[in-house]
C-alpha positions in Angstrom: -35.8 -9.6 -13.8 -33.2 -12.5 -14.1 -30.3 -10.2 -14.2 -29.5 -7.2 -13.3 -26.4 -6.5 -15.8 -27.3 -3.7 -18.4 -24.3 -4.1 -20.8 -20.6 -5.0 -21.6 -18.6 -1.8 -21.6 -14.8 -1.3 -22.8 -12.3 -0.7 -20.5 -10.3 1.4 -22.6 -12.8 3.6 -24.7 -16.1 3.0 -23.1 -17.7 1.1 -26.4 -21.1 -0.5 -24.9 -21.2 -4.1 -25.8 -24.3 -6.7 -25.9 -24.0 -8.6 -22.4 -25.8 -11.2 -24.0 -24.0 -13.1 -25.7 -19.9 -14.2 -25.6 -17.8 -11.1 -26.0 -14.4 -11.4 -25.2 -11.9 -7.8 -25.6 -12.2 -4.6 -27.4 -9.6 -3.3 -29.2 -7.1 -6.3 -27.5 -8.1 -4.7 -24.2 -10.3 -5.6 -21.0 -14.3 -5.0 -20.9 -16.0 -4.1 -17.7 -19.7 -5.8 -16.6 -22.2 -3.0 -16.0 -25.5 -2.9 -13.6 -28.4 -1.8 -13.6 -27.4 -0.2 -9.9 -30.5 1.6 -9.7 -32.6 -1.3 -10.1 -30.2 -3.5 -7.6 -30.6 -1.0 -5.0 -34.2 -1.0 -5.2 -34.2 -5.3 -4.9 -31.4 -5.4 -2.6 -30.0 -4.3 1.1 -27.5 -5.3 3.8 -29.9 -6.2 5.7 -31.4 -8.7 3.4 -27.5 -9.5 2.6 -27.0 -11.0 6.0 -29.6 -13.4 6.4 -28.1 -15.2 3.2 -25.5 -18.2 2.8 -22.1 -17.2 4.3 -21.0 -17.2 -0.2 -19.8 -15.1 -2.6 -22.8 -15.9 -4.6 -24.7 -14.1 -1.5 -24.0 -11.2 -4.0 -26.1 -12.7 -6.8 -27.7 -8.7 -7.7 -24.1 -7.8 -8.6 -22.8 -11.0 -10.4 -23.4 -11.6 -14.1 -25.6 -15.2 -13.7 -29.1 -14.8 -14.5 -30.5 -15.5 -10.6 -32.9 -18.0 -12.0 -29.6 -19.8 -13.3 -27.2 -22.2 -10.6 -23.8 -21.2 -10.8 -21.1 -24.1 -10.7 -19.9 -23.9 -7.3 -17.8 -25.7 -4.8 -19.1 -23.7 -1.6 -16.1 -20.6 -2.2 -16.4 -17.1 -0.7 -16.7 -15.4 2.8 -13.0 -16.2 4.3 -12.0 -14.4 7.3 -10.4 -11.1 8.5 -8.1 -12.1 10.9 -6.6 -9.9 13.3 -3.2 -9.9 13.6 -1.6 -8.3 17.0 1.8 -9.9 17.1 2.7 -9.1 13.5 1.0 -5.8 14.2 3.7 -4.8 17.1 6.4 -6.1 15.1 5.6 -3.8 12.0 4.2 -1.0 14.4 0.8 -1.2 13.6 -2.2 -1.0 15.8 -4.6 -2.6 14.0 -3.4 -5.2 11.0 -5.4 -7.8 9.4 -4.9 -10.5 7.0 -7.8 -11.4 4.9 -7.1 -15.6 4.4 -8.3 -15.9 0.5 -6.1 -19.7 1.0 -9.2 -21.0 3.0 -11.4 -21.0 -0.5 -12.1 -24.2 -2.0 -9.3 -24.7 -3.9 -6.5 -22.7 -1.6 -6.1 -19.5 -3.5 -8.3 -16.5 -4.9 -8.5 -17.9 -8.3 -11.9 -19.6 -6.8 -13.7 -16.7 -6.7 -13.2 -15.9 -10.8 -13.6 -19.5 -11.6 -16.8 -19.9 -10.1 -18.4 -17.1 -11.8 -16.2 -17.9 -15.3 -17.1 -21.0 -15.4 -21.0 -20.1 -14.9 -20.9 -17.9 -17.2 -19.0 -20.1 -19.7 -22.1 -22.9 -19.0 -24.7 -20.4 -19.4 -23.5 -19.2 -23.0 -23.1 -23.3 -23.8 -19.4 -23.5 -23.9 -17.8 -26.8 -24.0 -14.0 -26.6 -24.3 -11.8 -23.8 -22.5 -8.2 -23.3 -22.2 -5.9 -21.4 -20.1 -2.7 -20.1 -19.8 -1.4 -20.0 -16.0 1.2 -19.7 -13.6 0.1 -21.8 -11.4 -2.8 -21.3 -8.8 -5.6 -20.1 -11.5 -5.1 -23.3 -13.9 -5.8 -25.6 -10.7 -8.9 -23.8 -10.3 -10.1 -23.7 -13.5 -9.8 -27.3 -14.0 -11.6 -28.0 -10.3 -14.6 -26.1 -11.5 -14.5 -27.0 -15.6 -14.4 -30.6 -13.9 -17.5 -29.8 -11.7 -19.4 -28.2 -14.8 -18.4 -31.1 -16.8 -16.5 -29.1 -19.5 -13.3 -30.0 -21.2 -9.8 -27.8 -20.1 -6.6 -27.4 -22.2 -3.8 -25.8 -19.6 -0.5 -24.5 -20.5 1.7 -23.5 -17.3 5.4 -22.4 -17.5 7.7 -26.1 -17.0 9.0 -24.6 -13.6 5.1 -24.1 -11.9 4.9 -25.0 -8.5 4.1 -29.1 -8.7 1.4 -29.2 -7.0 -0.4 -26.7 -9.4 0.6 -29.5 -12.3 -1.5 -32.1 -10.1 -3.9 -30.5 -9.6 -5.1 -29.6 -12.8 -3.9 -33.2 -13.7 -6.4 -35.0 -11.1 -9.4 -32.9 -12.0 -8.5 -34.2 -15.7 -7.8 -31.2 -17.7 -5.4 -32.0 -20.7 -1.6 -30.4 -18.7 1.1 -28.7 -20.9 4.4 -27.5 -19.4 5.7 -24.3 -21.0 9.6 -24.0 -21.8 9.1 -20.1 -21.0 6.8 -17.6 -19.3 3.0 -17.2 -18.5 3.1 -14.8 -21.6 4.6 -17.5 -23.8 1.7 -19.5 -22.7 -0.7 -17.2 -23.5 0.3 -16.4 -27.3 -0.5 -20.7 -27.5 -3.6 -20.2 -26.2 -4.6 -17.2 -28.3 -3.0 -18.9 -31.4 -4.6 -22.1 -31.0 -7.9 -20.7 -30.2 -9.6 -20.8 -34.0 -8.0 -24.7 -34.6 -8.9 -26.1 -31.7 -12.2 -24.5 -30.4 -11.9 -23.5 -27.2 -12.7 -20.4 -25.2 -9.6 -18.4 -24.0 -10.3 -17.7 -19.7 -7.0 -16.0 -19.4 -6.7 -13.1 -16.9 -9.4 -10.1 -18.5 -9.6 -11.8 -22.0 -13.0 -12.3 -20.8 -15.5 -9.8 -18.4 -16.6 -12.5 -15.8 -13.4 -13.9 -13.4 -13.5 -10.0 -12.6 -16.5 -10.3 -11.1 -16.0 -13.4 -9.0 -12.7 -11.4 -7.7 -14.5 -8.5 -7.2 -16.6 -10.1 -4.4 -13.5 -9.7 -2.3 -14.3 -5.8 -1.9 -17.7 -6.7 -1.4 -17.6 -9.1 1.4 -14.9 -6.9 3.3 -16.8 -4.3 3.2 -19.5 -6.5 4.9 -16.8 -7.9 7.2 -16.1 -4.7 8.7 -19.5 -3.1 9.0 -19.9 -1.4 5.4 -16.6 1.0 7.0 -13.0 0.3 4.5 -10.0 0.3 6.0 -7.4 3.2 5.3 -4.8 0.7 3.5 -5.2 -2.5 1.3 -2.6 -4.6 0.6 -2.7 -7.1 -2.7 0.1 -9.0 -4.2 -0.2 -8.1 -7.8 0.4 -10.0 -11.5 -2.3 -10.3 -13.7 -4.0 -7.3 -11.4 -7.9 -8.9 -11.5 -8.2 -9.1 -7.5 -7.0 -4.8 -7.4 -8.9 -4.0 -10.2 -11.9 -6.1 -9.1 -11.8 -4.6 -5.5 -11.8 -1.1 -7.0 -15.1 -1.9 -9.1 -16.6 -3.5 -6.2 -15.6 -0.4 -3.8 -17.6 2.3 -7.2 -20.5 -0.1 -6.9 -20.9 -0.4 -3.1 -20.8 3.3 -3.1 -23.4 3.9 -5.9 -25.6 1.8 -3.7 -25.1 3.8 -0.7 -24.2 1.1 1.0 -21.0 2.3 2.9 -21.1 4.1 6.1 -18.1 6.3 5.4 -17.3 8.3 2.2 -13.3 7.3 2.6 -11.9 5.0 -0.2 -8.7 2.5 1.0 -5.7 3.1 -0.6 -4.8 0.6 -3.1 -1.2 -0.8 -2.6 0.0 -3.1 -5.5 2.7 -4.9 -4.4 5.4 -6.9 -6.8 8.9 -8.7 -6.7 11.7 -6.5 -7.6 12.3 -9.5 -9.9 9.5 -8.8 -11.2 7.8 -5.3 -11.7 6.4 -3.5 -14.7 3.6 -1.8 -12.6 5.8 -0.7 -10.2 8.1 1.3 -12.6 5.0 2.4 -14.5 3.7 4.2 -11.4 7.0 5.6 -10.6 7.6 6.6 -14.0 3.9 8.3 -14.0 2.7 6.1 -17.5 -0.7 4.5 -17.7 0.6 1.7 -19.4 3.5 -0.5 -18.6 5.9 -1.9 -20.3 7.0 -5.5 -20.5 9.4 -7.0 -17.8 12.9 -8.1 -19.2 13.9 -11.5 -17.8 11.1 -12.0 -15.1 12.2 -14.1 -12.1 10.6 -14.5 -8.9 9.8 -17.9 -6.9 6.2 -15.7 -6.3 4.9 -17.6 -9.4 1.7 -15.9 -9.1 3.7 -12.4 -9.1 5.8 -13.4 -12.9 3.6 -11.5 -15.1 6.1 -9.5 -17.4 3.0 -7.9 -19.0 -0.5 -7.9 -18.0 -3.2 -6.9 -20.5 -4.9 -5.1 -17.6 -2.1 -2.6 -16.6 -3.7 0.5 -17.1 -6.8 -0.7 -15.2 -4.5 -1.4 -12.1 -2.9 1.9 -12.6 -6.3 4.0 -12.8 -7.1 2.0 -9.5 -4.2 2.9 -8.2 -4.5 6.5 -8.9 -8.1 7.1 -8.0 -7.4 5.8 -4.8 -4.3 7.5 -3.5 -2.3 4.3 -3.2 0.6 3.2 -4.8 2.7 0.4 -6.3 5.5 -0.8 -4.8 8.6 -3.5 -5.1 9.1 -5.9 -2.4 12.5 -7.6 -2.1 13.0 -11.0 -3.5 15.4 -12.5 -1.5 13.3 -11.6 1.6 10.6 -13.8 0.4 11.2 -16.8 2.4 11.5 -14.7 5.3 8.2 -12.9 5.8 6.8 -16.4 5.2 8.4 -18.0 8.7 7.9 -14.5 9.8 4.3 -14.5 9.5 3.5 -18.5 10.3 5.1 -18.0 13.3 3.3 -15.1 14.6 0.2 -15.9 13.8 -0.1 -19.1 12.6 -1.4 -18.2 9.3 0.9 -20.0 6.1 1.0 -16.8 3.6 1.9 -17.6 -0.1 5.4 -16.0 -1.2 3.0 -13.4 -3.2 1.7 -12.6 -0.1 5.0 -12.7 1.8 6.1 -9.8 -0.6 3.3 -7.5 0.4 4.6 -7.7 4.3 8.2 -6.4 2.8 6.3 -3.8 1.1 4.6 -3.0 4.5 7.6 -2.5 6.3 9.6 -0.3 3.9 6.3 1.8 3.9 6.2 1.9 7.8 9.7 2.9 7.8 9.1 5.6 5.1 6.1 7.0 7.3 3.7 6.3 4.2 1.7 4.0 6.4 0.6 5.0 10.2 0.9 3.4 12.5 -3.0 3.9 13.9 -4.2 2.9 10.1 -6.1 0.2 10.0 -4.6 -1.9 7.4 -5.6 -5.1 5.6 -3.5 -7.6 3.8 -4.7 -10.5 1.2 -3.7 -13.7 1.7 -4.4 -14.9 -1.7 -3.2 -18.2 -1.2 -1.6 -21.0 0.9 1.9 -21.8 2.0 1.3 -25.5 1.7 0.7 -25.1 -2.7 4.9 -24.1 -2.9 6.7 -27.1 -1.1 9.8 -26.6 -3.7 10.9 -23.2 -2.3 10.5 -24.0 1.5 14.0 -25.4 2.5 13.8 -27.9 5.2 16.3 -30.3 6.9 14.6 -31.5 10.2 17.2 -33.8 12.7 15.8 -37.2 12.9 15.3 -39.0 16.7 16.5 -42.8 16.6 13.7 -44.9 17.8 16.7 -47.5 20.0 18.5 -44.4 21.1 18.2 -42.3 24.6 16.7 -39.3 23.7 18.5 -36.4 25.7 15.1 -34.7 26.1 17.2 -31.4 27.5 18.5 -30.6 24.3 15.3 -30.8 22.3 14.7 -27.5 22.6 17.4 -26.7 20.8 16.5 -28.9 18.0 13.6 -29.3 15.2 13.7 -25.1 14.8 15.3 -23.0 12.2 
């Protein structure tokens, strides 16, 4: 058997699609790969799981590439769960861990869906793609459509991080800046499709970056001994890494795989500048509506409306989590915050699920004896414009009054 997928199925109504050949929505809405569990449970075990390469593609039974296929590949997947004790006694938790998604490839999640997008976009003989993108996901895309040889149209909001333009610049993608929002971005990507050719890889406009983000559940579930933890945290925009997790979580316990019937709860964290899931699970709807005026220096996080919202809420749900609104203006904060205690350099999405965490250990929504994990989804280093820094300068002819160092170079 080269693959195990059995079909394409809708998100919204369950149509059953043809998996074999390009589909992209149904009904303007997301589809979901199916397997052939069954099947993959009868090829496949944890124990022949761990004597594999330390990659997502470890996973190949319940990724869309036909095994006899090589996917396009720059070494991503398997990043660690790090303990974190400090930042645990400071938020009153016994046992917190980040999962560090910023030591992929490419410094951000968006590896893991462009690996298998990509793939998939090679196997079907797609030549030109294009992308709309705050930031992190356009510099992957063009670092994998460069390895696969494939041409890349990206449009990205005119304020997106710099380094996210050069990125996508020096892997040789053709760069637009945006005088508005990811959303804004998108409509030229959808309205340009038919003109210019290309294949539209924005977030769930087609099945297979899902499944790439997916392998998230899937490894840390293998991470910690097939045994979830009580409470995931995951900065939340276009909603793929949730939604994939969630898939990954139904799957893993088709297979029997887990050694414990409990399901995580599913915390979506946003910017309060920012936040149409959030006042869609408050206000009990399956559907959210569009942000007004969207601002948050979480570029990652600015996604007024996401095409996937009621997937993320359904998540949600099923799982007993919930969505909530971290501060803006405490951004910077958890960032030094977290560096400091452990060393690890969080991405500002990332900083906003910590400020979620601590209003939820206040509110007693969180125990303290949970274990917990937060995503890391990408690194500090990618946002050098928000960090403000003024370090004192040492004159090379000067004494230096080595006493009062310590007092210096520290904010």
């Amino acid at each position: 058997m080269q693959s195990f997928v059995s079909h394409l199925e809708s998100a919204l109504d369950g149509t059953r699609l043809d998996a074999g050949r390009v589909q992209t929505i149904h009904e303007g809405r997301p589809l979901w790969v199916r397997y052939d569990l069954e099947a993959v449970g009868r090829t496949v075990s944890p124990n022949v799981l761990a004597g594999r390469v330390s990659s997502l593609w470890r996973y190949r039974e319940l990724l869309p590439l036909p095994l006899d296929e090589e996917p396009v590949t720059l070494g991503e997947g398997f990043t660690p769960v790090l303990p974190c004790r400090r930042l645990g006694e400071y938020l009153g938790l016994s046992c917190l861990s980040i999962k560090d998604e910023s030591q992929l490839p490419t410094g951000s999640f968006k590896s893991r869906g462009m690996t298998t997008a990509v793939s998939m976009a090679r196997h079907f003989g797609l030549k030109r793609l294009a992308i709309p993108t705050a930031g992190n996901a356009g510099g992957a895309l063009a670092a994998y459509a460069a390895r696969a040889d494939m041409e890349l149209y990206v449009f990205m909001p005119a304020d997106t991080p710099r380094i996210n333009q050069m990125e996508a610049h020096l892997a040789g993608a053709h760069v637009f800046l945006v005088n508005g929002l990811i959303t804004d971005c998108g409509r030229i990507v959808r309205e340009g499709t038919e003109r210019m050719g290309w294949f539209d890889v924005s977030t769930l406009k087609e099945p297979y970056r899902l499944e790439g983000k997916k392998t998230m559940g899937l490894e840390l579930a293998e991470q910690l001994d097939w045994r979830l933890p009580d409470a995931i945290l995951y900065p939340t925009g276009g909603g793929t890494g949730l939604i994939g997790m969630w898939k990954a979580f139904q799957e893993l316990r088709a297979l029997g795989w887990l050694t414990s019937a409990k399901m995580p709860r599913l915390i979506a964290c946003q910017s309060d500048g920012c936040e149409p899931i959030v006042r869609a699970f408050e206000a009990g709807q399956r559907f959210a509506e569009p942000f007004a005026n969207a601002h948050t220096i979480a570029s990652g996080l600015r996604v007024p409306a996401a095409v996937g919202d009621f997937m993320m809420l359904d998540a949600i749900r099923a799982s007993g989590g919930c969505a909530v609104a971290g501060r803006e203006d405490r951004i910077l904060e958890w960032m030094q915050r977290v560096t400091r205690l452990e060393g690890i350099g969080i991405c500002p999405e990332t900083a906003v699920c910590f400020d979620c965490l601590a209003t939820l250990r206040s509110e007693g929504r969180v125990g303290a004896d949970e274990t917990v994990v937060v995503f890391n989804t990408g690194a500090a280093q990618k946002y050098p414009e928000i960090l403000p820094l003024s370090l004192p300068c040492l004159d090379k002819n000067s004494a230096i009054e080595y006493e009062q160092l310590a007092g210096m170079g520290a904010c």
